[in-house]
MIRO-239120 format. One record per residue (C-alpha): residue in one letter; chain; x, y, z. Coordinates in steps of 0.2 Angstrom, whole numbers, plus 5000, padded with zeros to 4 digits. Layout:
<pts>
  residuo  cadena  east  north    up
        A       A     X      Y     Z
...
</pts>
This chain:
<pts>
  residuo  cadena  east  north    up
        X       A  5418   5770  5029
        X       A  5422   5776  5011
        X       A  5439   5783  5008
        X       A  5442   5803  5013
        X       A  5426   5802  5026
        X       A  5432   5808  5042
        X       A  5446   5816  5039
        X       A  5451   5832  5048
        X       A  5456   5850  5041
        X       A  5473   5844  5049
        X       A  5473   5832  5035
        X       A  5470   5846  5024
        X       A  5483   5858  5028
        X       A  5495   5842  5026
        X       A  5492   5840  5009
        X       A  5492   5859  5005
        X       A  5509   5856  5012
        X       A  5513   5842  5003
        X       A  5505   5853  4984
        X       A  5522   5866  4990
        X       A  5513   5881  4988
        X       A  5508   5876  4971
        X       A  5492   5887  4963
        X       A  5477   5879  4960
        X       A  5478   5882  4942
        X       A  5494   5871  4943
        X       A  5486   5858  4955
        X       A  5471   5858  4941
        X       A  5481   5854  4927
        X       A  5476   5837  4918
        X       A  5489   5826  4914
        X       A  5484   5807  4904
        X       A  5467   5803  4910
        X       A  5466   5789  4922
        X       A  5452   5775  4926
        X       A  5448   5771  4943
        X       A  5441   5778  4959
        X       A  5423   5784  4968
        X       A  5419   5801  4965
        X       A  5408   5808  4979
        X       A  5398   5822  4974
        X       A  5386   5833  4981
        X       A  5376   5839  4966
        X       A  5366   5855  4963
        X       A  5351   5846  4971
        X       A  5361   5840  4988
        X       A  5348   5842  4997
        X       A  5334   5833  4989
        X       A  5334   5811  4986
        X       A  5327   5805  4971
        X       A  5307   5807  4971
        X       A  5305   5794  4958
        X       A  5314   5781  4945
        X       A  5298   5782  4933
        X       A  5299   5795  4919
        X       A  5282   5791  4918
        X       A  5278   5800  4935
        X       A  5283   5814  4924
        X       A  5294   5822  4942
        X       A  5307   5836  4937
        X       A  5321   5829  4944
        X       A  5320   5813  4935
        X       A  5335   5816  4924
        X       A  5347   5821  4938
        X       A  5344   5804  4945
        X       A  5343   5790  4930
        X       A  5353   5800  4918
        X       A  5366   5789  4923
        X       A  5360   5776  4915
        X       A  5345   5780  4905
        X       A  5352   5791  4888
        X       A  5341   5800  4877
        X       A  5343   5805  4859
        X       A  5354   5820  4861
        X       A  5364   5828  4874
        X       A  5377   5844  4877
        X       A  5390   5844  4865
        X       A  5403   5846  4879
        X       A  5417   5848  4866
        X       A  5412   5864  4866
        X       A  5413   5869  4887
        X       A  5422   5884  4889
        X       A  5436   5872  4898
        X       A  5438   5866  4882
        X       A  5442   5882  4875
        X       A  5423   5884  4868
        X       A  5410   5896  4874
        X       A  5395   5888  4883
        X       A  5396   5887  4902
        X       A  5383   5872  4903
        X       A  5376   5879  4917
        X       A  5358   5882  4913
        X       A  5345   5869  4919
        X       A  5338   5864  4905
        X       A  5345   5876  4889
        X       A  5356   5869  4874
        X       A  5360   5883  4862
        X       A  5355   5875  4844
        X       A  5374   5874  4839
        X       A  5380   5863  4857
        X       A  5369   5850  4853
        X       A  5376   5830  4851
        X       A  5367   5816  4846
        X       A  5367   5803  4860
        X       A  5358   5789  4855
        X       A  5354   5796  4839
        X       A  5368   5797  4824
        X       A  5359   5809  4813
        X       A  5342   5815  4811
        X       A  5334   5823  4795
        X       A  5317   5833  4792
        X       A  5306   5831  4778
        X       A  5290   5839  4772
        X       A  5275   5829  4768
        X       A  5270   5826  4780
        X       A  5279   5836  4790
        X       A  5291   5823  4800
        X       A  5308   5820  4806
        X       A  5320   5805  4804
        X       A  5332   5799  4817
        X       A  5345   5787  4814
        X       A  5351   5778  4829
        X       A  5370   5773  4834
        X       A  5371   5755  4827
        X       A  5380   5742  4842
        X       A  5375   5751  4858
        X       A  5370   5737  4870
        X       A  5359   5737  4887
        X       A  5369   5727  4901
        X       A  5364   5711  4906
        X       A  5353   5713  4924
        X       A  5347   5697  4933
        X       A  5329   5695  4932
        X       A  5326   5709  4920
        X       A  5335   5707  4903
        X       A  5348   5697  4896
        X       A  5359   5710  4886
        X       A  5354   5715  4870
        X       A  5353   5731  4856
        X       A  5350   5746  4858
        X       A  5334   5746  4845
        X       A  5321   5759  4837
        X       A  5305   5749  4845
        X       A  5315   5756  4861
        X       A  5313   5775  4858
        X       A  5297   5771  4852
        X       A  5289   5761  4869
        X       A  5297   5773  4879
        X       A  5289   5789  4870
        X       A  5271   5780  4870
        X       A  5271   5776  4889
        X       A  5277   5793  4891
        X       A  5263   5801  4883
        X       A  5251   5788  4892
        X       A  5255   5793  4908
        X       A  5242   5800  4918
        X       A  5253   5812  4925
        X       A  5256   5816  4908
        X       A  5259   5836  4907
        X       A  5245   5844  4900
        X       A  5249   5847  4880
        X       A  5265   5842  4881
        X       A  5265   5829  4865
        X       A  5252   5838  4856
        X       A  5260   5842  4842
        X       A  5265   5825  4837
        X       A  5254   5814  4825
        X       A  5263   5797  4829
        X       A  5280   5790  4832
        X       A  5286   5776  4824
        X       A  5299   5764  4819
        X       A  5301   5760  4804
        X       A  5317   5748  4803
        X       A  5328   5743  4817
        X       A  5340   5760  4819
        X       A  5325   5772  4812
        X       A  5313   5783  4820
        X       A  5301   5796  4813
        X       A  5293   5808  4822
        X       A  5278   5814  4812
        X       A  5271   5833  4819
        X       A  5255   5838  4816
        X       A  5264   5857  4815
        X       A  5281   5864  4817
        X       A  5284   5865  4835
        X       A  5298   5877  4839
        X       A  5305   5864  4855
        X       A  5305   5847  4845
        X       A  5321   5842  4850
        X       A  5318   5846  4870
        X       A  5301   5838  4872
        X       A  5309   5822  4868
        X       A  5326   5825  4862
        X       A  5334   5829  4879
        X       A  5320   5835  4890
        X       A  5317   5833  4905
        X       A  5307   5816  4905
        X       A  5317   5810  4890
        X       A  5326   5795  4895
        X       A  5326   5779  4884
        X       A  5322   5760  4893
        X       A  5319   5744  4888
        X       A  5300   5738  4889
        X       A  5309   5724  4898
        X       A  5313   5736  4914
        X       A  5294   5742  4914
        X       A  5289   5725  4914
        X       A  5301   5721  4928
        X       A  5295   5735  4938
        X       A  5303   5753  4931
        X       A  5297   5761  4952
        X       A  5310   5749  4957
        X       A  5327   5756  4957
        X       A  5333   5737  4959
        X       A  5324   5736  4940
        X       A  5335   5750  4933
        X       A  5345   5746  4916
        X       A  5349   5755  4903
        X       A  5364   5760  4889
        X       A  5373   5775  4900
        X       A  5389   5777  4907
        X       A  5384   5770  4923
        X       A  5373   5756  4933
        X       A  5363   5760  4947
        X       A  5369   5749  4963
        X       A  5364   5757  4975
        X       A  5349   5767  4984
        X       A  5347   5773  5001
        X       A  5333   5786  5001
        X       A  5337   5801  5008
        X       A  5356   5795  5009
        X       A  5363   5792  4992
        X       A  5363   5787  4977
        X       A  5376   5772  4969
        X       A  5381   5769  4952
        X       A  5392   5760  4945
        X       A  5405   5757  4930
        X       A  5395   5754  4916
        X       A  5407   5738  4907
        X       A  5401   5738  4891
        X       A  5398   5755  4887
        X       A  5399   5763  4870
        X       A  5405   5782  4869
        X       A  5422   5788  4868
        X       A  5431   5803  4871
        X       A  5446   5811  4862
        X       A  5456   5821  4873
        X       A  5472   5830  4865
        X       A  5471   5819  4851
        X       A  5468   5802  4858
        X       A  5452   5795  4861
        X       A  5448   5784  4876
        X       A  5431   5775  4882
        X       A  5420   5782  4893
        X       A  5419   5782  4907
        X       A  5434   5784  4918
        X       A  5428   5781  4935
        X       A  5422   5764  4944
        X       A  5410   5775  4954
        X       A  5399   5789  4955
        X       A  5389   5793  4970
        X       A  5378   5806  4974
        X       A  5376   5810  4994
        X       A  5361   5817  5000
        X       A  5362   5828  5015
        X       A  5349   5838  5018
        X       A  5360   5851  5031
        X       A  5367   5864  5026
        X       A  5380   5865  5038
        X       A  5382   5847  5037
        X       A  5386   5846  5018
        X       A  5401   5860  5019
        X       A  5410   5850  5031
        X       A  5409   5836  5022
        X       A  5414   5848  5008
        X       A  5427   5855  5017
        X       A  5435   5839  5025
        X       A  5437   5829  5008
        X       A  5421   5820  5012
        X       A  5415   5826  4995
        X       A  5425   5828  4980
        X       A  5412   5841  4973
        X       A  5398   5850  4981
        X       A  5389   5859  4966
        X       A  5377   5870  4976
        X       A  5386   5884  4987
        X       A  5377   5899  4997
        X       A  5389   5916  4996
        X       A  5388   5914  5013
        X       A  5400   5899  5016
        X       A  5413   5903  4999
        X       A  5423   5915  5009
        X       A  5424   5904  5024
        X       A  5429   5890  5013
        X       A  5442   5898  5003
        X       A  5450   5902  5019
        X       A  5452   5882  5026
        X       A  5452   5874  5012
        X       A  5461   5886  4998
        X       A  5466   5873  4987
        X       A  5445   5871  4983
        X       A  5445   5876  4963
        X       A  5429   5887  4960
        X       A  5415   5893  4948
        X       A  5400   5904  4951
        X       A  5384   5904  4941
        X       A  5368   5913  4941
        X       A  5354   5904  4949
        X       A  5344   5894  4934
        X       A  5329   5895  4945
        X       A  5319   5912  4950
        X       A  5314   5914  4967
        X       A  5298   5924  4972
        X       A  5280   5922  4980
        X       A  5267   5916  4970
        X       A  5248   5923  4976
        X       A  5235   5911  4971
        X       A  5226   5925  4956
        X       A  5208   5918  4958
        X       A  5206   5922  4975
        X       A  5204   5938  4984
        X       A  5211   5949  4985
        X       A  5224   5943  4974
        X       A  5214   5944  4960
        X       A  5215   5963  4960
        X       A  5233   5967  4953
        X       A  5231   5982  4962
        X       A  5236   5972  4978
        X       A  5247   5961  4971
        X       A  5258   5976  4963
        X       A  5256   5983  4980
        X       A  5265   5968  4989
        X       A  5280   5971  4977
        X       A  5283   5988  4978
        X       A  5282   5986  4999
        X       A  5299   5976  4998
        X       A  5315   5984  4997
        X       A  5323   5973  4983
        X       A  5339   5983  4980
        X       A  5342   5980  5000
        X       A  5340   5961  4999
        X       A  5354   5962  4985
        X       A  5366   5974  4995
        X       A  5362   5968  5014
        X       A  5356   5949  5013
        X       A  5364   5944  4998
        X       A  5380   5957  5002
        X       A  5379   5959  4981
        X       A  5380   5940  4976
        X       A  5362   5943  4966
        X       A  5355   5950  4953
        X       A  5340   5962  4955
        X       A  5332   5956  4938
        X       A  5334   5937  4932
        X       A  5318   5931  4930
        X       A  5307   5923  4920
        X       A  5319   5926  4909
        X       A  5337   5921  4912
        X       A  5352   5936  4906
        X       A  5363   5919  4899
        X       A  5346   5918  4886
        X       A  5355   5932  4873
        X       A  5342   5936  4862
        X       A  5327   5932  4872
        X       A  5334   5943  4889
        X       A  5328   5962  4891
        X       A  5336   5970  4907
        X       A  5326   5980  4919
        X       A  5333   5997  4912
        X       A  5325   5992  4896
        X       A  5307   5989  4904
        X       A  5292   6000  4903
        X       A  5290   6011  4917
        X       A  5276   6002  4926
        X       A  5289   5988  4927
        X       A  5304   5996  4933
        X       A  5292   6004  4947
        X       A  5290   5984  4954
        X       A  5306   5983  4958
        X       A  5308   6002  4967
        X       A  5303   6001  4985
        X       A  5289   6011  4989
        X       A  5278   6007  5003
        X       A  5268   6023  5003
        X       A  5262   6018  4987
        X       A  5260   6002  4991
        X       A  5248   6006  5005
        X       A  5238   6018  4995
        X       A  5235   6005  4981
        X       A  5230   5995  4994
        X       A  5221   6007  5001
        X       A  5211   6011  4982
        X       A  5209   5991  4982
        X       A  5199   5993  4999
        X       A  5210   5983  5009
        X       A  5208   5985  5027
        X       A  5223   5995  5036
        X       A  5231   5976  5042
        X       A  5226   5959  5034
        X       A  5235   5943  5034
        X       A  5237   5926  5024
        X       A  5247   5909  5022
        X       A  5262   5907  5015
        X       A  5270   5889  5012
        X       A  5287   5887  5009
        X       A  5300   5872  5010
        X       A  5310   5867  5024
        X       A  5322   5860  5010
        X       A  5330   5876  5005
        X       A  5343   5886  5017
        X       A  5341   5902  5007
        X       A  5322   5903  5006
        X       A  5319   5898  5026
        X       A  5330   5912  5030
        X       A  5322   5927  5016
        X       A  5306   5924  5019
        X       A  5306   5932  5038
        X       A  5316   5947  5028
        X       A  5301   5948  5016
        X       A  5287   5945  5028
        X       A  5294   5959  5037
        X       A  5294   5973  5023
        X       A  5277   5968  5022
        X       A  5271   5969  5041
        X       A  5276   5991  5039
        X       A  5261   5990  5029
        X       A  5251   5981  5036
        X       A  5251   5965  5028
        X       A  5256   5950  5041
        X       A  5261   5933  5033
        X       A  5259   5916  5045
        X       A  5274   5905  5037
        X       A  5272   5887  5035
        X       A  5288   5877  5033
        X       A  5285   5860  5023
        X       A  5297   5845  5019
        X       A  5298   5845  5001
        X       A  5286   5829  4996
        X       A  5272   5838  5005
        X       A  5275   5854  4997
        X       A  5277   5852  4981
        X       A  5262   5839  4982
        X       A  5255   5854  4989
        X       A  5256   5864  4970
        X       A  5251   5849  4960
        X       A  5236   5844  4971
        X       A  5232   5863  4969
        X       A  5230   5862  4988
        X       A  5242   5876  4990
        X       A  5238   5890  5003
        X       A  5236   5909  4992
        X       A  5255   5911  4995
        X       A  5267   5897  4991
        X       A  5286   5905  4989
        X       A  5296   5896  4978
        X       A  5309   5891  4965
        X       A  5306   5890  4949
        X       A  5320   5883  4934
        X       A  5320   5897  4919
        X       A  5321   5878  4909
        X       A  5324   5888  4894
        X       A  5318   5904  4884
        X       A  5301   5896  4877
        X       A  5296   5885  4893
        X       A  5297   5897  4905
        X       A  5285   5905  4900
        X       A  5273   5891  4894
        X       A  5275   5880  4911
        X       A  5273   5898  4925
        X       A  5259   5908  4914
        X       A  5248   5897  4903
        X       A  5230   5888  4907
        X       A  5232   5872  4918
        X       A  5252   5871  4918
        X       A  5258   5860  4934
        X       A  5272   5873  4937
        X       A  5260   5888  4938
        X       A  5258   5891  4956
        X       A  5246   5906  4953
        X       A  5235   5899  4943
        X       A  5237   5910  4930
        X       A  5223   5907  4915
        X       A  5221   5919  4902
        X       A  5215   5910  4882
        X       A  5222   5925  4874
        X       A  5240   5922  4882
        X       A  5239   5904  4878
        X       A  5236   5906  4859
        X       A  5251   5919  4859
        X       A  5261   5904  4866
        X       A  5254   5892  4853
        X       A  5261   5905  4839
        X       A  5278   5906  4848
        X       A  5279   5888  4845
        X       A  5274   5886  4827
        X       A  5284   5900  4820
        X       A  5301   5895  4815
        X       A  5311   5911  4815
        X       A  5320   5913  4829
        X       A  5321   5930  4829
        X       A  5301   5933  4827
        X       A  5302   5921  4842
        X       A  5312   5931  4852
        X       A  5300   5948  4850
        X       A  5287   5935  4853
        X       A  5293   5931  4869
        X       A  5299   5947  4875
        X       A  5281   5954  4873
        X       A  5274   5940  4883
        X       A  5285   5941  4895
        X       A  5284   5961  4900
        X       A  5267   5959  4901
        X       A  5268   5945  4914
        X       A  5280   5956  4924
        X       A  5269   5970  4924
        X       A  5253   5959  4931
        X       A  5262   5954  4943
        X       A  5255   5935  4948
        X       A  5272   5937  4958
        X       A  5282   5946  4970
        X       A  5296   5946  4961
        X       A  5313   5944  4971
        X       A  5330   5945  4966
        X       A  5341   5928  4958
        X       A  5357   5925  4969
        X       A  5373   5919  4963
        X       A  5379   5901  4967
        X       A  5396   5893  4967
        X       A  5402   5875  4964
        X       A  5419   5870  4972
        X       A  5430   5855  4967
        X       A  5445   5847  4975
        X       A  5460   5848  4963
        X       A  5462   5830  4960
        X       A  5445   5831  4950
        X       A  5450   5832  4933
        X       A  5442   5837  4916
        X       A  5429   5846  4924
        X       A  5428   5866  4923
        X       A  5411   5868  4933
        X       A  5398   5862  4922
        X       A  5382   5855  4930
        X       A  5370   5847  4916
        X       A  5371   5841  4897
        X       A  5352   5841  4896
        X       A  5338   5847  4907
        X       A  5344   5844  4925
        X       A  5354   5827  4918
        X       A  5373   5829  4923
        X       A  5378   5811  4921
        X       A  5387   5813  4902
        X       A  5397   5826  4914
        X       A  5403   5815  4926
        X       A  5407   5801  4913
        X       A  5422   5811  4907
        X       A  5428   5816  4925
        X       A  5443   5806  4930
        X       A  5453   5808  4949
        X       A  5470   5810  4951
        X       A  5472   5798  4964
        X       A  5491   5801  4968
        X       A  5487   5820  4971
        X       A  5473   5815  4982
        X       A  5483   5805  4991
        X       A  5497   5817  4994
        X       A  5483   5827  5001
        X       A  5480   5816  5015
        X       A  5466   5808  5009
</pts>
């Protein structure tokens, strides 16, 4: 049984005991770093195993789960964390603002004009470990970044236009790469800088069998040794890393744990007592509904809250009826009481207005007092004008339809009951469908979806919300949407280089996704991530690239002694 697991809140109020009264700002701070220890962590995805080790399968989460050990070109700057007196929160799933981003694997990088292309240098001396029947060790080389970009864009499961603004890439000595564009493409650096499916391998893993976790090796922090589906995740010390930090003036390798392991618990109630009890060191993904509780029997817990990077809402399947008459779909929103499911459900810990666009995207966020009126009238509850543009759409006085929804998610198994019932008092009825996630999220990408599907969806940054939820034959567009002249105005977003024209680009674009309303729009709660004091150089940050937080945990150490004194 690991250390800490089973332990009882008896053991807890011990070591509060032990701390003398101490505050947590004064049981938080660091001292010299230290190596050594297991850090048991409950991530922002806790309930959810790992759906693939292929990038190639193009799944969201691939990052989460090999960006332990896969790197990519570039990374969060994490320098620059508010913790660390800088001021970016590193929160956001996948959004680095341009002046927090690092190279990773890449020391510099240069553009050039004609043709248009980009040069990367990569660091010089970063090795891949040894791994029995796959590689012997060896460099880090160009022909890596190349092989994985190629299988990437071969995939079949490739997303549609993803890579098509690149002409080639190539390498053209041992440490260079060029990346030659076809156009200037606003998102070069996420795409395949450090995007979601942006991990570098060895072609000597894919030979291997890259499905395989036993296969997995690459140049991070950590090894994956361990997988139990549905139970955790393993990884281990990597020896022979390369990245240092400097920390008050003196640098140290990276990284300072043995182990890392992310536990899988797919309760709710489950994974706050094991939160609670020292089982986990850190649980990243905390309802409202259990902080207060919390605070209360373990009040040495240090905290942070963030707005949820993901929007919540229920798509309608446009190209049906009668969801293809926006007269019914602008109904359904107005027939739900959104300012009461922010005051009574979430008791104030949401926001009425978060989404597609996220309010940490300055420049590219308009708030709901800023909309057009036909906008701010979704988000008023109105049910007598709901039924009566209903009732102009010829809708019958009672209908019904199928909603899926998955069975992974505490917060949406519990709203969706609330929203089906705003809907009942005018007549619609919803039957509700409860999934495991594999099925539904197969569901979406099969496009086998019933004409509701309620959901999350990651803001992913300013540009890609929009591109991936509203244009033609995206995977993560659960309406369907489809319109040509839309999808050229996306095409401009991405060749224009000023940002600021950008923004006004996407702020059109996005009011007039609001006011069609492929969505009933719901409102974004907040979420909280707790820590146990002995968890040091960490100030609540969840990812250094899109959905990866392994750089994050490689500069985490544990105060051992201080856990100890707690009884654990």
């Amino acid at each position: 049984m690991k250390r800490g697991w089973g332990r009882s809140l008896g053991a807890i109020a011990l070591g509060i005991g032990l701390l003398g009264g101490q505050s947590a700002a004064q049981a938080q701070s660091s001292g010299k770093p230290q190596y050594g220890g297991t850090l048991e962590v409950g991530t922002v995805y806790v309930t959810l195993s790992a759906l693939s080790w292929d990038p190639a399968d193009w799944n969201w989460k691939s990052n989460h789960d090999s960006g332990q050990f896969y790197e990519q070109l570039f990374a969060a700057d994490l320098s620059k964390s508010k913790k660390h007196g800088g001021k970016h929160a590193f929160y956001a799933d996948a959004w680095l603002p341009s002046d927090a981003i690092r190279g990773e694997l890449a020391e510099s990088w240069q553009w050039k004009d004609k043709p248009l292309r980009i040069e990367i240098k990569l660091r010089k001396g970063i090795m891949f470990p040894e791994k029995a029947g796959v590689m012997k060790s060896r460099e880090l080389v160009a022909d890596d970044v190349v092989y994985a970009y190629n299988r990437l864009d071969r995939s079949p499961k490739k997303i549609v236009g993803y890579f098509d603004h690149v002409e080639k890439v190539e390498a053209t000595d041992s440490h260079t790469v060029v990346i030659t564009f076809k156009d200037f493409f606003a998102e070069w650096d996420y795409r395949f800088g450090w995007g979601y499916f942006s991990g570098i391998y060895p072609r000597e893993v894919a030979e291997a069998g890259i499905a395989n976790w036993k296969n997995a090796n690459g140049t991070g922090p950590f090894m994956l040794s361990d997988f139990v589906a549905g139970n955790s995740n393993t990884y281990t010390k990597n020896p022979i890393y390369w990245d240092k930090v400097k920390l008050d003036g003196t640098e140290y390798k990276l990284p300072f744990l043995d182990k890392v392991v992310y536990r899988t618990i797919k309760d709710e109630a489950t994974y706050i007592t094991a939160l609670r009890t020292g089982k986990l060191d850190m649980l990243e993904n905390i309802r409202w509904q259990n902080v207060e509780s919390l605070k209360k029997s373990a009040p040495q817990l240090q905290w942070s809250r963030w707005l949820n990077m993901s929007g919540t809402f229920l798509s309608f399947l446009v190209d049906q009826k009668p969801f293809d008459d926006v007269r019914v779909r602008r109904a359904l929103n107005m027939a739900v009481n959104k300012q009461e499911i922010v005051k009574a459900y979430y008791n104030g810990h949401a926001e009425l207005f978060a989404y597609p666009m996220h309010p940490d995207y300055i420049g590219y966020y308009e708030p709901l007092d800023s909309m057009p009126e036909s906008i701010k009238e979704l988000f008023t509850y109105d049910p007598k004008k709901a039924r009566k543009l209903l009732d102009e759409a010829g809708m019958p006085k009672s209908f019904s339809f199928k909603v899926q929804v998955c069975s992974c998610n505490p917060d949406h198994m519990e709203l969706l009951p609330l929203v089906a019932a705003y809907l009942e008092q005018i007549g619609v009825k919803i039957e509700i469908q409860p999934m495991e996630y594999a099925a539904f999220l197969s569901a979406m990408t099969s496009r086998t979806m019933t004409a509701g599907y309620f959901m999350n969806n990651g803001h992913t940054n300013p540009t890609t919300t929009i591109r991936k939820s509203f244009t033609t034959g995206q995977q993560w567009n659960p309406s369907g949407w489809s319109d040509p002249a839309f999808d050229k105005k996306m095409d401009e977003v991405y060749r224009t280089r000023d940002e600021e024209k950008r923004q006004e680009m996407l702020k059109e674009m996005t009011r007039e996704m609001l006011d069609k309303a492929p969505y009933l729009w719901l409102p974004t709660p907040y979420v909280y991530t707790a820590w146990w004091p002995w968890v040091k150089n960490y100030g609540g940050e969840l990812r250094a690239g899109a959905v990866r937080p392994g750089p994050i945990y490689a500069r985490i150490w544990l105060d051992q002694e201080l856990k100890k004194k707690m009884g654990y």
